[in-house]
VODREN-163500 format. One record per residue (C-alpha): residue number from 0; x, y, z. Coordinates in pm, 1 decimal. Example, Ala and Ser with C-alpha at 12.3 -4.5 7.8 and 13.67 -1.06 7.14 Angstrom:
BEGIN
{node 0,{1230.0,-450.0,780.0}}
{node 1,{1367.0,-106.0,714.0}}
end
This chain:
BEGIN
{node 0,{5776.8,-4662.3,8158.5}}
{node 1,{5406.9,-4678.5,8123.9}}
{node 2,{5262.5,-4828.6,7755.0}}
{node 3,{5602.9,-4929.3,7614.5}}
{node 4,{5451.6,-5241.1,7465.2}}
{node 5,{5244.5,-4947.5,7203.4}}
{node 6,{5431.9,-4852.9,6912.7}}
{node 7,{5583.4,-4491.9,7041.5}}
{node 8,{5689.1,-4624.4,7380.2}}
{node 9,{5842.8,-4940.2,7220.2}}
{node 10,{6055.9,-4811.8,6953.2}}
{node 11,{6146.9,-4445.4,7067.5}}
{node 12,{6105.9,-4411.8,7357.0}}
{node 13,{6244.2,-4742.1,7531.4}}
{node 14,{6482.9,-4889.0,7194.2}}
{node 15,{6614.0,-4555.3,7060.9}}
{node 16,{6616.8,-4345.3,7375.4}}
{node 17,{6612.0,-4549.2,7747.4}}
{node 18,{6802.8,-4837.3,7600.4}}
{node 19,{7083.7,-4605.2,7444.7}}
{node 20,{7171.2,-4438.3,7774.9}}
{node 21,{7164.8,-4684.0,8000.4}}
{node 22,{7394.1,-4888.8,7757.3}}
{node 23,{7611.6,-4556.6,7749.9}}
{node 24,{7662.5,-4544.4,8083.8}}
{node 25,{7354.6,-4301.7,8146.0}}
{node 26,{7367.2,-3901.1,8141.8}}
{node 27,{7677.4,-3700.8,8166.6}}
{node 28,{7563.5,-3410.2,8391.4}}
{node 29,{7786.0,-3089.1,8383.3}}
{node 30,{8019.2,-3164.7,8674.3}}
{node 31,{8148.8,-3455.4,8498.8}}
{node 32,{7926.6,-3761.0,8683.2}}
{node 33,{7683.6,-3985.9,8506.9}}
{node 34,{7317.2,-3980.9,8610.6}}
{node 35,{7215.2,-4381.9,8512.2}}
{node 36,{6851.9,-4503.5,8410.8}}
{node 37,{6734.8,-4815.2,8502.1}}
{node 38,{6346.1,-4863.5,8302.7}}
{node 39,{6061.9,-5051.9,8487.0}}
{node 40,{5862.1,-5157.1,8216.6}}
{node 41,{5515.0,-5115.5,8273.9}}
{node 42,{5164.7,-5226.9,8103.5}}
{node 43,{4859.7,-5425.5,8090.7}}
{node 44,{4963.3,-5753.2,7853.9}}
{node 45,{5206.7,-5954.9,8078.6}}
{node 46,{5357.1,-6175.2,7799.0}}
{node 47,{5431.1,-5897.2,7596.2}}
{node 48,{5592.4,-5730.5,7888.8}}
{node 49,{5821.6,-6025.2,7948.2}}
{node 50,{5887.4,-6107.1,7646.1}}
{node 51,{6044.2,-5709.7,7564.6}}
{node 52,{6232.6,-5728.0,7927.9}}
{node 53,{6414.7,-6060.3,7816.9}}
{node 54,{6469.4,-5921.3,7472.4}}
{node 55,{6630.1,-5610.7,7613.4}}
{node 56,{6761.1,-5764.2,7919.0}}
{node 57,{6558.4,-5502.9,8134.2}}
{node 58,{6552.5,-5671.4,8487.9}}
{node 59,{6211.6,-5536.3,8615.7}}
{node 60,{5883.3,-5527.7,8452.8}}
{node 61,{5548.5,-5515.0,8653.2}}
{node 62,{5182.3,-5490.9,8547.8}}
{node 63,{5120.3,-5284.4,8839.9}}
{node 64,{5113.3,-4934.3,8759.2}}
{node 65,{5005.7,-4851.2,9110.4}}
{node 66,{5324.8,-4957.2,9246.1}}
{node 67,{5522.8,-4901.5,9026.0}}
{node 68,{5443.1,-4518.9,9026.5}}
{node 69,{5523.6,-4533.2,9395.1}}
{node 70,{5884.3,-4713.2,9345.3}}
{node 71,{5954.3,-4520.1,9099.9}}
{node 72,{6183.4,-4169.5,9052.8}}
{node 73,{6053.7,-4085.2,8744.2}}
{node 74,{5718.7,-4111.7,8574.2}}
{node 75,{5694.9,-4192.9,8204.2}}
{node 76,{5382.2,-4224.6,8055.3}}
{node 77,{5247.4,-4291.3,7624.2}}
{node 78,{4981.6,-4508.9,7688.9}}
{node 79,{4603.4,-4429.4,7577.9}}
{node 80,{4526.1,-4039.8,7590.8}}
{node 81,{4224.7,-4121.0,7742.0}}
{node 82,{4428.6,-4293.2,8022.6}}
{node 83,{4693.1,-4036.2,8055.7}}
{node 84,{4553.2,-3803.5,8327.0}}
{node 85,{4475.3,-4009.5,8620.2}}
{node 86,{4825.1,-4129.5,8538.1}}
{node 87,{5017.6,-3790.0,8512.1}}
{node 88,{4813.5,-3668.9,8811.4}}
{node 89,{4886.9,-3972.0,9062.9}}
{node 90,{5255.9,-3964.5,9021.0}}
{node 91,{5267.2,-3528.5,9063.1}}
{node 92,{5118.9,-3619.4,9380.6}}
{node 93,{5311.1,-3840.4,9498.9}}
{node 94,{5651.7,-3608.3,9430.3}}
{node 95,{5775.5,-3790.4,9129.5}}
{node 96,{5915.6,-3593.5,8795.4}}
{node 97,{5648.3,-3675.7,8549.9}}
{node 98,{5793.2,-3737.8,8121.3}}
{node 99,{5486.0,-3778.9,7872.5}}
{node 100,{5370.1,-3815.8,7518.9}}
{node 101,{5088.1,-3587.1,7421.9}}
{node 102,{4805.9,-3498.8,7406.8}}
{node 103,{4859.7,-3483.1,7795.2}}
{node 104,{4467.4,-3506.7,7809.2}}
{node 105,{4139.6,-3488.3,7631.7}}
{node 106,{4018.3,-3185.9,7758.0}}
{node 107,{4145.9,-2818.3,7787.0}}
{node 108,{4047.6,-2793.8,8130.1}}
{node 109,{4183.5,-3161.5,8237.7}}
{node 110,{4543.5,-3054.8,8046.6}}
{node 111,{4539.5,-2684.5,8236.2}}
{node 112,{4444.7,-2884.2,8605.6}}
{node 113,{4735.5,-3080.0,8539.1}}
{node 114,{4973.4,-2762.3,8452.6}}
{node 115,{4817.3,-2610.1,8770.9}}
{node 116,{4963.3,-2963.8,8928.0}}
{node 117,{5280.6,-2929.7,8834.9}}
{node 118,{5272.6,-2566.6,8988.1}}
{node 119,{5186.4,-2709.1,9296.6}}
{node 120,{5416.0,-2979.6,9359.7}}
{node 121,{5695.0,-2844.6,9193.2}}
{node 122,{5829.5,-3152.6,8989.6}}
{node 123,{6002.6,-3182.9,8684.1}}
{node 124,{5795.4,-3242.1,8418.9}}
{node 125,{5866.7,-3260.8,8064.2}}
{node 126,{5671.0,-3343.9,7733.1}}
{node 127,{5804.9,-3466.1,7451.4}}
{node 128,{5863.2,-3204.3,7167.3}}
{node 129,{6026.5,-3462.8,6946.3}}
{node 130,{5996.6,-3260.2,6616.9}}
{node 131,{6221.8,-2980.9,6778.1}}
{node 132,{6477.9,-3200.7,6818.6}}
{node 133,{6482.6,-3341.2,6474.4}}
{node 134,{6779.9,-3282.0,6289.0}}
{node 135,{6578.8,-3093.3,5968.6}}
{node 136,{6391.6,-2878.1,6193.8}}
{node 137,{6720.4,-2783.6,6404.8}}
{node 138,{6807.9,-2627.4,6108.9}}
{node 139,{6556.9,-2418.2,6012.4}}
{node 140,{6515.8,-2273.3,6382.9}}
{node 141,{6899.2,-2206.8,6310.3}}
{node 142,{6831.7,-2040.2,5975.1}}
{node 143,{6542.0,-1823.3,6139.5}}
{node 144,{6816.0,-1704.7,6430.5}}
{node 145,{7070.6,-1629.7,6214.7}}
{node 146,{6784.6,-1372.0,6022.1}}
{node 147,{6821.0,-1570.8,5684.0}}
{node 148,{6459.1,-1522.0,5602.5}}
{node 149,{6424.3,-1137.4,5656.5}}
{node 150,{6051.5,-1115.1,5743.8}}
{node 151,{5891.7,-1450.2,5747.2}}
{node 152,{5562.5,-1464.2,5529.2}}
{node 153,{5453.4,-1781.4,5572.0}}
{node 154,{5506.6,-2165.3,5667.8}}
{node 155,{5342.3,-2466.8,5467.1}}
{node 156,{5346.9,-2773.5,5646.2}}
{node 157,{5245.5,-3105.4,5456.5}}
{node 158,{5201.7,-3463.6,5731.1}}
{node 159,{5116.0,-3802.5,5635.3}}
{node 160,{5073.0,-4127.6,5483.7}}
{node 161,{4845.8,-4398.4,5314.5}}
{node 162,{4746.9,-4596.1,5641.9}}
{node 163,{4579.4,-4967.4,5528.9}}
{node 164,{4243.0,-4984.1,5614.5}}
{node 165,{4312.9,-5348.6,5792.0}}
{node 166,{4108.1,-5526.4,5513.7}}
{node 167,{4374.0,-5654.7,5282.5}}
{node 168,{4695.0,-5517.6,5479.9}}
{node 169,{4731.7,-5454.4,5844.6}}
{node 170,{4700.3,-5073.9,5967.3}}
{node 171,{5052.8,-4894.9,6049.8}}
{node 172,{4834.4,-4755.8,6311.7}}
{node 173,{4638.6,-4884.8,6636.1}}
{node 174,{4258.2,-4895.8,6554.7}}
{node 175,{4220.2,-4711.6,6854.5}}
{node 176,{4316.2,-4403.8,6668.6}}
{node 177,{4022.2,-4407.5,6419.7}}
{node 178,{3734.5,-4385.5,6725.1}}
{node 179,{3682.7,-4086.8,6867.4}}
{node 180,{3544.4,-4277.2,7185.6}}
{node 181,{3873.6,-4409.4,7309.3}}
{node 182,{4036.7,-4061.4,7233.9}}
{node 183,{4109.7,-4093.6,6859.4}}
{node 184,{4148.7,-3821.5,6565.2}}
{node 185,{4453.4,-3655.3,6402.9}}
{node 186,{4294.9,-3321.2,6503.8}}
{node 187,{4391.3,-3454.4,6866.7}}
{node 188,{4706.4,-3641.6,6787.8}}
{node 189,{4870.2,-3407.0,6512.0}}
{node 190,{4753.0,-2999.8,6613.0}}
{node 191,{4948.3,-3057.6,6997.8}}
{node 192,{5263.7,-3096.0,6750.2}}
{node 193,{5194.9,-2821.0,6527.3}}
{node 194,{5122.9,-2571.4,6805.1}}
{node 195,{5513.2,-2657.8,6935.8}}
{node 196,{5680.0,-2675.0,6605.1}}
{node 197,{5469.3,-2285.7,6496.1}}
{node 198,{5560.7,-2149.8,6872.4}}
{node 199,{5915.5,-2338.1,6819.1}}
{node 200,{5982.6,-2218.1,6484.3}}
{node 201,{5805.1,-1869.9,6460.2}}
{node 202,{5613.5,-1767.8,6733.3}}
{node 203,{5259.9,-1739.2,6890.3}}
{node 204,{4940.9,-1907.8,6765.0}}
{node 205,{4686.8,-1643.9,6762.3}}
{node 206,{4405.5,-1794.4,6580.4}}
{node 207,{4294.5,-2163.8,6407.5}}
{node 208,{4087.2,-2233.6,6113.4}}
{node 209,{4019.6,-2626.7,6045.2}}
{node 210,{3845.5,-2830.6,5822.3}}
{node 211,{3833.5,-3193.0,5961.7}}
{node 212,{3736.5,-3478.0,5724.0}}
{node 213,{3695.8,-3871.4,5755.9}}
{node 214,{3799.0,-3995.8,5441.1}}
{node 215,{3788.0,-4341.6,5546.2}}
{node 216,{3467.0,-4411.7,5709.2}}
{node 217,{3518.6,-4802.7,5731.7}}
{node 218,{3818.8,-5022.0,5900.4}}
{node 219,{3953.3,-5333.4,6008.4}}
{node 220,{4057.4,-5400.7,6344.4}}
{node 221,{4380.5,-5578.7,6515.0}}
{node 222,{4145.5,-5873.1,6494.6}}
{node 223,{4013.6,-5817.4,6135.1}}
{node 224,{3672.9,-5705.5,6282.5}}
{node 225,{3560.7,-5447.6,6069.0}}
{node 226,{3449.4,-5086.1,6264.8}}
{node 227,{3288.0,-4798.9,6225.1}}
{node 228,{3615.9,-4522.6,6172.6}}
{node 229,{3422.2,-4210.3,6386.6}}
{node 230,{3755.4,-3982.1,6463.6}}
{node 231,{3864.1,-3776.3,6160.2}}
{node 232,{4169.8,-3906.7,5944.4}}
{node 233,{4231.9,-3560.9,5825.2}}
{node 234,{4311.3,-3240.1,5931.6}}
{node 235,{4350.1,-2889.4,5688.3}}
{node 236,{4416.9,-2620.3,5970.8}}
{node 237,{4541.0,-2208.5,5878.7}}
{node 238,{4683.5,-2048.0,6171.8}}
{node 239,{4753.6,-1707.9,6218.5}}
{node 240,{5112.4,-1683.6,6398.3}}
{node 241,{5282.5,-1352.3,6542.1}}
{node 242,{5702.1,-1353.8,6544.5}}
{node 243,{5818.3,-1190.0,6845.3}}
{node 244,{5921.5,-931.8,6653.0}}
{node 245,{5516.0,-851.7,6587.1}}
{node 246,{5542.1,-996.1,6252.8}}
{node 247,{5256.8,-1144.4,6090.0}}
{node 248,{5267.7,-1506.0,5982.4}}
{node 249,{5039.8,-1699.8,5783.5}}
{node 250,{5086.4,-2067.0,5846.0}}
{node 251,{4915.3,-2358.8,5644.6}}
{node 252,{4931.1,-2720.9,5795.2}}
{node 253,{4778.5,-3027.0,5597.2}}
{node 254,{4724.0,-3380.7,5829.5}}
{node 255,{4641.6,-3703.2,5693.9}}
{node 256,{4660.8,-4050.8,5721.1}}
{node 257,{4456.1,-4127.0,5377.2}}
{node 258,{4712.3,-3972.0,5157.6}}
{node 259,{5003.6,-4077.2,4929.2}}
{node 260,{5348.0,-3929.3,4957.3}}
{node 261,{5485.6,-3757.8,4682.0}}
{node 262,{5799.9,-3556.5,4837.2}}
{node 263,{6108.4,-3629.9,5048.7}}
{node 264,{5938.1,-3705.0,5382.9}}
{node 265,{5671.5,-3777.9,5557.7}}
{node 266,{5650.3,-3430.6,5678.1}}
{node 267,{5781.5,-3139.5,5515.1}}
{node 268,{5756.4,-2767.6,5627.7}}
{node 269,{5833.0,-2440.3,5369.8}}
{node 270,{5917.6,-2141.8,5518.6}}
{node 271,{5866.4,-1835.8,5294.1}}
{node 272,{6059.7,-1463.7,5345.7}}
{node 273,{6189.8,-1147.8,5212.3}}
{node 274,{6524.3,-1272.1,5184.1}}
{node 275,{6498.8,-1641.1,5134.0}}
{node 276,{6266.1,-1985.1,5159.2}}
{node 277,{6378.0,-2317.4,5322.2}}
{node 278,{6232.4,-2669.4,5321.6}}
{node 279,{6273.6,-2884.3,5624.1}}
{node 280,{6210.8,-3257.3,5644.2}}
{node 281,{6315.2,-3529.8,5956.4}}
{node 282,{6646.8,-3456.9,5860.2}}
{node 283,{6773.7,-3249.3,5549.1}}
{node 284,{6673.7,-2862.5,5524.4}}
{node 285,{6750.6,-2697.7,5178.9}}
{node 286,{6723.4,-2362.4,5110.0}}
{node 287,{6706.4,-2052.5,4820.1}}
{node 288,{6812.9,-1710.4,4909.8}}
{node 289,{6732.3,-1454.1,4749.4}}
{node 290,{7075.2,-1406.1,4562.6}}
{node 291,{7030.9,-1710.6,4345.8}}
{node 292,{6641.7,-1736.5,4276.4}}
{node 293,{6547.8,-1759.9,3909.2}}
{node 294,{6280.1,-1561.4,3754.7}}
{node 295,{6003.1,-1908.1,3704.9}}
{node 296,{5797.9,-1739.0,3376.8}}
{node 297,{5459.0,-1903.0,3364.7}}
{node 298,{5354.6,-2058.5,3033.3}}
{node 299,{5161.6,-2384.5,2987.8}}
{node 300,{5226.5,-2416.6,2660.0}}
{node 301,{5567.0,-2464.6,2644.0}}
{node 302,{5718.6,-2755.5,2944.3}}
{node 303,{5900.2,-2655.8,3228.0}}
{node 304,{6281.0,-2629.8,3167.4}}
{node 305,{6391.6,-2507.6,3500.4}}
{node 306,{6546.7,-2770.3,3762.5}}
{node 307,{6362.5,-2629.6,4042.4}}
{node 308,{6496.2,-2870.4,4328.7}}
{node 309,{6845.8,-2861.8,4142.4}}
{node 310,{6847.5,-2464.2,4232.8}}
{node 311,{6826.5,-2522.1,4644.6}}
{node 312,{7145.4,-2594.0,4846.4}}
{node 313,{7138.0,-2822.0,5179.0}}
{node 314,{7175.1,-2630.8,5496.1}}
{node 315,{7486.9,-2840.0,5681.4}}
{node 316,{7418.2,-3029.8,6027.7}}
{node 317,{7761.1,-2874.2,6179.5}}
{node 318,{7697.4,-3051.4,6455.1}}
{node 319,{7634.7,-3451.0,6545.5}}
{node 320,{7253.9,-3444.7,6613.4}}
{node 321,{7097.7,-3774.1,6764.1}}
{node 322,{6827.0,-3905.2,6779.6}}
{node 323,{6521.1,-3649.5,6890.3}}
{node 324,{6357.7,-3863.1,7140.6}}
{node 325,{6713.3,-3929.4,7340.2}}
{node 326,{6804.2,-3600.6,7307.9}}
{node 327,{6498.3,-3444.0,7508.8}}
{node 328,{6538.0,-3749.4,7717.6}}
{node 329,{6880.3,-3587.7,7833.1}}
{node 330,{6784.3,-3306.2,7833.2}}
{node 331,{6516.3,-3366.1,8074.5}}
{node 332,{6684.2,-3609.8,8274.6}}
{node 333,{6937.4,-3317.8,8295.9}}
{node 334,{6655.4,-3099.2,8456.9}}
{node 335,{6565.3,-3383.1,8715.6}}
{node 336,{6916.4,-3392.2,8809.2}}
{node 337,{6974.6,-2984.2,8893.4}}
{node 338,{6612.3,-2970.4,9033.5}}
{node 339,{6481.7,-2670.8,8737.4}}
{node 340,{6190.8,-2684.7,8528.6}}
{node 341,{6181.8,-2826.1,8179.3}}
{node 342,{6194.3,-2628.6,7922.3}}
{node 343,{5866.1,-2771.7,7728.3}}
{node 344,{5622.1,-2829.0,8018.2}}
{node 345,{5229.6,-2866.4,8120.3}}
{node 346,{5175.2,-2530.3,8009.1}}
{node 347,{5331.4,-2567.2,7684.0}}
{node 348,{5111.0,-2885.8,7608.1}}
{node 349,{4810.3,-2728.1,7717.6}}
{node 350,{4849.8,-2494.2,7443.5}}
{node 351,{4855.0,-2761.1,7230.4}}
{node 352,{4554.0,-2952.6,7347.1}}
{node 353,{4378.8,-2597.3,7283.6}}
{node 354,{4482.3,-2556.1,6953.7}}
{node 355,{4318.2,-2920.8,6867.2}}
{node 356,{4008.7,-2864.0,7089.1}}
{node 357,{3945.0,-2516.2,6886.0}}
{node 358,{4034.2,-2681.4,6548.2}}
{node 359,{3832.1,-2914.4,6591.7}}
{node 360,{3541.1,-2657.5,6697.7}}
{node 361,{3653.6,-2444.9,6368.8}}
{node 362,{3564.4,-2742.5,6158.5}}
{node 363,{3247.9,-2764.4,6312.3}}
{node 364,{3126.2,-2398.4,6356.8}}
{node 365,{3272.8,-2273.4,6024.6}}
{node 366,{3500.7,-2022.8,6127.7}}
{node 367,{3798.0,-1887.8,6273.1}}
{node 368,{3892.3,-1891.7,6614.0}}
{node 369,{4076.2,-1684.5,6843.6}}
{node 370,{4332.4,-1851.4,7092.5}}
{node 371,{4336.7,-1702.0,7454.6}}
{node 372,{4617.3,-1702.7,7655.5}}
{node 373,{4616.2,-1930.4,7907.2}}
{node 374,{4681.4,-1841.0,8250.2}}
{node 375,{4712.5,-2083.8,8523.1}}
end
């Protein structure tokens, strides 16, 4: 487990995901066995590494990543994009199942070389798709299959947070994030998500427009240095998105970390049909179908009497849903098992490393973009 001393790899992937099945007993696989993990935790800071292993009572940590690629079964990599490559790429060719955290890499063609990889060697790989698995967002995919929308119109997707400059308050974030030099931007970070959640939710991405900003052009380090912020904080992108039933989609995404939340969650997506609307979250998806949707009369001179929120209902779980990050973990580990391809792959996160490498070209050029297909 490569960069579990960064924030993802710490908390969800090793403390809410690795941790949780080997303490279970590991993976029950469909004959009945269990399929156990045992992590190797893996990074550059020794102390920090030690000090996690005792905390977790992990037996085997190593700032080696050379050998510890070649001991290992499975490859697990969310340290620095700009790092991720080489690292993805040495254990495909050594035989090992590869599981990552995206971007996969900075480039298009560097993200498509490594699909091509995975052709070639014919190991599991799998890259996480977290949002998919999120118990909100399991809901509205369930609400789309079940035809509660009719046609779908459009999606409206609202991210973010305040993140602290560093000054007066440490960042939520590493400062890493905020140059684009080590591989920084929510362009880069944030459109690889949307392109899974829009192919995940409705269908194909056919086209981008983007307007990148840097709101915050000044920020404080880890160390309190103050730096130059040159990667964009924010991210307005309109994507054109075809259903598979040839429907026409107009999708609206807003990304940024230099905004205050006023609604439910952090992230929040509207879907908008013939028949009915829902709004997903992390967790809770409400919805409005047709049936009971008042008749809003605007007036600004007199106040707004209607309850809007009060007229939604919450679209039930019927199900135990865990946590996203374990449940792709099983999934995948699943996959590794029966020797079959994951269903969210290279390919699938090269699509989303060309969705951020045209938005952010959209932003610069002006205009809207076409998305080719890629073919490997």
């Amino acid at each position: 487990m490569n960069g579990v001393t960064g924030r993802m790899g710490y908390r969800q992937h090793l403390v809410r995901s690795i941790l949780p099945i080997r303490d279970q007993g590991g993976v029950t696989l469909p004959d009945g066995s269990r399929l156990q993990v045992e992590p190797v935790l893996v990074g550059r800071n020794a102390d920090k590494l030690k000090e996690l292993a005792e905390r977790h009572e992990v037996e085997h940590w190593t700032t080696d990543l050379e050998a510890a690629v070649a001991d290992a079964d499975v490859v697990f990599d969310a340290a620095m994009t700009s790092l991720r490559a080489a690292t993805l790429t040495k254990a495909m060719k050594q035989g090992k199942h590869v599981f990552t955290e995206k971007p996969t890499a900075e480039t298009l063609a560097e993200a498509i070389e490594l699909a091509r990889l995975q052709a070639d060697t014919g190991v599991t790989v799998g890259v996480v798709h977290d949002k998919l698995y999120l118990p909100g967002l399991v809901k509205l995919r369930r609400l789309v299959d079940e035809g509660f929308f009719g046609r779908i119109l459009s999606l409206r997707g609202e991210f973010g947070y305040w993140v602290f400059e560093g000054d007066t308050q440490p960042a939520q974030r590493p400062s890493w994030n905020y140059r684009a030099e080590d591989g920084g931007g929510i362009t880069t970070d944030m459109f690889c998500h949307w392109n899974y959640v829009l192919e995940g939710i409705l269908g194909q991405v056919r086209t981008v427009t983007a307007k990148t900003a840097t709101h915050i052009p000044t920020r404080w380090d880890e160390q309190g240095a103050e730096y130059a912020a040159t990667a964009d904080d924010a991210a307005y992108g309109i994507f054109d998105v075809v259903t598979p039933q040839g429907d026409e989609v107009v999708a609206q995404i807003n990304s940024s970390w230099a905004t205050r939340v006023f609604r439910d969650e952090l992230v929040e997506f509207q879907v908008d049909g013939t028949h009915g609307s829902a709004v997903a979250g992390l967790r809770r998806c409400r919805a409005q179908h047709r049936s009971h949707t008042p008749k809003p009369v605007w007036n600004p001179d007199l106040p707004v009497t209607e309850p809007f929120r009060e007229q939604w209902l919450d679209v039930p779980a019927n199900a135990d849903l865990d946590n996203g990050f374990k449940l792709q973990w099983e999934e995948f580990l699943r996959d590794v098992a029966a020797g079959r391809p994951h269903r969210y792959d290279l390919l699938s996160a090269a699509r989303g490393v060309q969705l951020a490498e045209l938005g952010l070209r959209s932003s610069a050029e002006g205009r809207r973009l076409d998305i080719p297909e890629i073919t490997l």
